[in-house]
N, C-alpha and C positions, 0 to 999 in steps of 0.2 A: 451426500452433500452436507456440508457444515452451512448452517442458514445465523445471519447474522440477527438474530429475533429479541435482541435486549434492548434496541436504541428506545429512548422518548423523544428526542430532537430532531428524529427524521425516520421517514416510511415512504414508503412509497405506496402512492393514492391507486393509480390505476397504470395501467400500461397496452397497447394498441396499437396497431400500425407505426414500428419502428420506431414509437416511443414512449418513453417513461414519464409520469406525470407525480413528485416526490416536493414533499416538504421539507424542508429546512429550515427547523424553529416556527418560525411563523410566516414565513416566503413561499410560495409554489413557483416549482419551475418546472418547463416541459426539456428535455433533452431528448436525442436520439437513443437508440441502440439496435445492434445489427442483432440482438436475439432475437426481438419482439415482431417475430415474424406476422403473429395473428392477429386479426382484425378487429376482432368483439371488446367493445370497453362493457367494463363491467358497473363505472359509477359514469358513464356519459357527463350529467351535469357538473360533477364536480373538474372539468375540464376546464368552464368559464371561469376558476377562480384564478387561475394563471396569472402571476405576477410578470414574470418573461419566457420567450421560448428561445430557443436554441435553433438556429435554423442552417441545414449544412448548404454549400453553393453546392451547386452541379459541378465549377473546376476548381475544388476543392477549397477544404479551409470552411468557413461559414462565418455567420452574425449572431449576435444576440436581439433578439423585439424585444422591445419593455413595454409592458401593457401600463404599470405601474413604476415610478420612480422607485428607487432600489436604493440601503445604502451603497455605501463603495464597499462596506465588510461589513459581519455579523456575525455572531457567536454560535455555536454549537458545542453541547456537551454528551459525552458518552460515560454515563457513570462519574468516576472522577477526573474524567479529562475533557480539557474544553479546547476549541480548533475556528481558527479564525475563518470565514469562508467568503468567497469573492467569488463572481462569476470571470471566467477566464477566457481567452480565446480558443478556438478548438475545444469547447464546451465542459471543460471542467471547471470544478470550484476549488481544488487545490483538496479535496480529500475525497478516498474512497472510501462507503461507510460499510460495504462488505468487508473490508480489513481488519474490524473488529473482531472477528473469529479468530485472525491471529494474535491480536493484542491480547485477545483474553488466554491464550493459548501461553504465547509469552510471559503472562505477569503469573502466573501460576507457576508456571516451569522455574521463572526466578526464584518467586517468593521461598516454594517449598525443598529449594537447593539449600538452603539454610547458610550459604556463604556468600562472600563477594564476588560479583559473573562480572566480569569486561566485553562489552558487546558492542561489537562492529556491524553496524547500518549501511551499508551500501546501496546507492542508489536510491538516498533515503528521501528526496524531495521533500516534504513539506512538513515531514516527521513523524505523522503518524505511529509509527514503531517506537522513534525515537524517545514520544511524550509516553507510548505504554510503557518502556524498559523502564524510564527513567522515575517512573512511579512508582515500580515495583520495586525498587530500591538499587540497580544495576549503574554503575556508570557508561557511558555509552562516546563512541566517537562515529559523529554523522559525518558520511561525505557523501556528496552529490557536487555536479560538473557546474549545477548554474546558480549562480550568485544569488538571485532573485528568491530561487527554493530556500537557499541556507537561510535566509533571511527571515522568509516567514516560518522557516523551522522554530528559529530563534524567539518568535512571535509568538509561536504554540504554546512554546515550553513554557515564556513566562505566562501564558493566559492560564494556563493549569496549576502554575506558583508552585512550577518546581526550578528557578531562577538559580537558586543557590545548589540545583545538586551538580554534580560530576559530570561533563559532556563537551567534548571537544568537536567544534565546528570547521570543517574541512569543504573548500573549495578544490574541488580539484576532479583531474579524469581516476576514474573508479581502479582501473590494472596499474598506472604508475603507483598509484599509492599502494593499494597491496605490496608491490614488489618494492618500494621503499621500507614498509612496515617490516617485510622480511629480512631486509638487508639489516637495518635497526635489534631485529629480533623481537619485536615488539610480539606480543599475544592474547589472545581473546577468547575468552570462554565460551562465545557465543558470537554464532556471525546471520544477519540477515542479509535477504538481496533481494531488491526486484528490478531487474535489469527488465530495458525497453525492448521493443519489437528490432528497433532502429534508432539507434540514435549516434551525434558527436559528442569528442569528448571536449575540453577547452582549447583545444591547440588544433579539431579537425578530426579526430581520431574518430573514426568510423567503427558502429556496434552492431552486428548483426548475430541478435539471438540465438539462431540454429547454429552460424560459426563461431560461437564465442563463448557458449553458458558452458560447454563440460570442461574447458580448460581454465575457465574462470575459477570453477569450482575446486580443481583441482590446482590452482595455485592458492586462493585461498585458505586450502589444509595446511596452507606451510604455515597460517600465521594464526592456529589454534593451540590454546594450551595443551597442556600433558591430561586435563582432566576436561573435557568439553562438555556443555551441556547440551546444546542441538544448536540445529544450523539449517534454517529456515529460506528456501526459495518459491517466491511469487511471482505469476505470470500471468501477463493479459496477451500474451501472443498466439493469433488465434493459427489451428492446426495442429498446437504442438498438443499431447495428451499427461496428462497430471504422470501419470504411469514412468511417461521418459524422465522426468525431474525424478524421480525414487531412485528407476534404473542409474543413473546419473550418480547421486548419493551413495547408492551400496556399491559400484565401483570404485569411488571416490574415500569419503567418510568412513561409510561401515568397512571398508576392506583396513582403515588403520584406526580404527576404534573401536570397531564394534557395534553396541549398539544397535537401533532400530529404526530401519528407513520407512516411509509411508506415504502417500500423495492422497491426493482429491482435491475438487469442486468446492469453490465458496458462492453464494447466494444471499439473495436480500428477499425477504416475503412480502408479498404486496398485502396490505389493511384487508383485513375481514373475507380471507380467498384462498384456495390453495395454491393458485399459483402461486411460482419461485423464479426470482430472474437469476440466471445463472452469470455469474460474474468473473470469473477465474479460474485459475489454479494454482495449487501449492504442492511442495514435496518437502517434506519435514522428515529430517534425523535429529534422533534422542537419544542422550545416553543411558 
């Protein structure tokens, strides 16, 4: 498992019955999570410092409790990149902080390409990927379905003061535009995805993971350069195994480039513990 162990603007304090108890900056919030099956806290008192908790309904959906007045936003930084964070309905904050394992995985792969990588973010939400590529010196074109994401994408980027680099912002469903950029010829050195469990597209268009991710995949090879550098797929779809995303890639990618397909687990370590929450998966090809 790739553990995401470099942040200073957020850890996670303890974790116990179905939920995680994590800092951001200087905030505590409690959320859910369907891993934390076990019961034993390991820092009990540091429970009561809880700014809000995250509380799911029994028919579904849930609330936020504020124990404490909240801004509406607040900043977080990962190394050189900063992400605006807001408590959200269905209990995100508009970032995942296990995804630093790919960002770092990304700025690396760019940096030491020594050339200019055009890199396609799909399904980029709030940008996360977008603000690492865009660091790492990569032009990038973000598209995600919901106005609302592009927007705080847009947020990210300039909190990071990379305003002035290279990055086209695309509203739109995820497969038309692929198959536009085809038509176009357009091409990209580098494609990410983290396609939903489930989701619509702008117009209605219905996403389902298991029917949808190997032909996604394999339409988007039509819109990689002649020289690609990798082509990054993330998933919080629970059942599927990191293994199938690789299998997926060496049918795919490695059958017309070559290169080298791989998957696994990402994770977040909880303060002063061996435990690891397990948060994902990935299947990454490299050239």
């Amino acid at each position: 498992m790739d553990i995401a162990k470099d942040w200073q603007d957020y850890e996670i304090i303890d974790m116990a019955n179905g939920e995680k108890l994590e800092k951001w900056k200087d905030i505590i919030l409690v959320r859910p999570d369907p891993q934390i099956i076990w019961k034993d806290k390991s820092h009990p008192e540091e429970w009561k410092k809880q700014n809000a908790r995250y509380i799911r309904s029994k028919t579904g959906g849930g609330y936020w409790e504020y124990k404490n007045k909240l801004p509406a936003s607040w900043q977080v930084s990962y190394k050189n990149l900063t992400f605006n964070i807001k408590p959200m309905g269905f209990k995100h904050t508009g970032l995942f902080p296990e995804q630093a394992v790919n960002w770092d995985w990304m700025i690396n792969k760019i940096k030491t390409s020594k050339r200019d990588i055009k890199v396609l973010n799909l399904f980029a939400y709030t940008g996360g990927a977008t603000v690492a590529c865009l660091s790492a010196g990569a032009s990038v074109c973000h598209v995600d379905s919901s106005k609302g994401m592009v927007t705080w994408a847009k947020e990210n980027v300039q909190a990071s003061r990379l305003g002035e680099k290279p990055v086209r912002y695309i509203v739109d469903d995820v497969v038309k535009f692929v198959n536009r950029e085809i038509r176009r010829g357009n091409k990209y050195d580098a494609i990410i995805m983290d396609p939903p469990s489930y989701g619509r597209g702008t117009n209605g268009e219905v996403w389902q993971f298991e029917d949808g991710i190997y032909d996604l995949v394999e339409l988007c090879s039509k819109v990689l350069s002649d020289n690609p550098l990798f082509f990054l797929i993330n998933s919080y779809t629970t059942g599927i195994s990191s293994k199938v995303l690789e299998n997926i890639l060496n049918l795919t990618i490695s059958k017309k480039y070559n290169g080298k397909a791989y998957s696994g687990e990402i994770g977040l370590p909880e303060r002063n513990s061996k435990l690891v929450l397990p948060c994902g998966i990935y299947g990454r090809w490299e050239n």
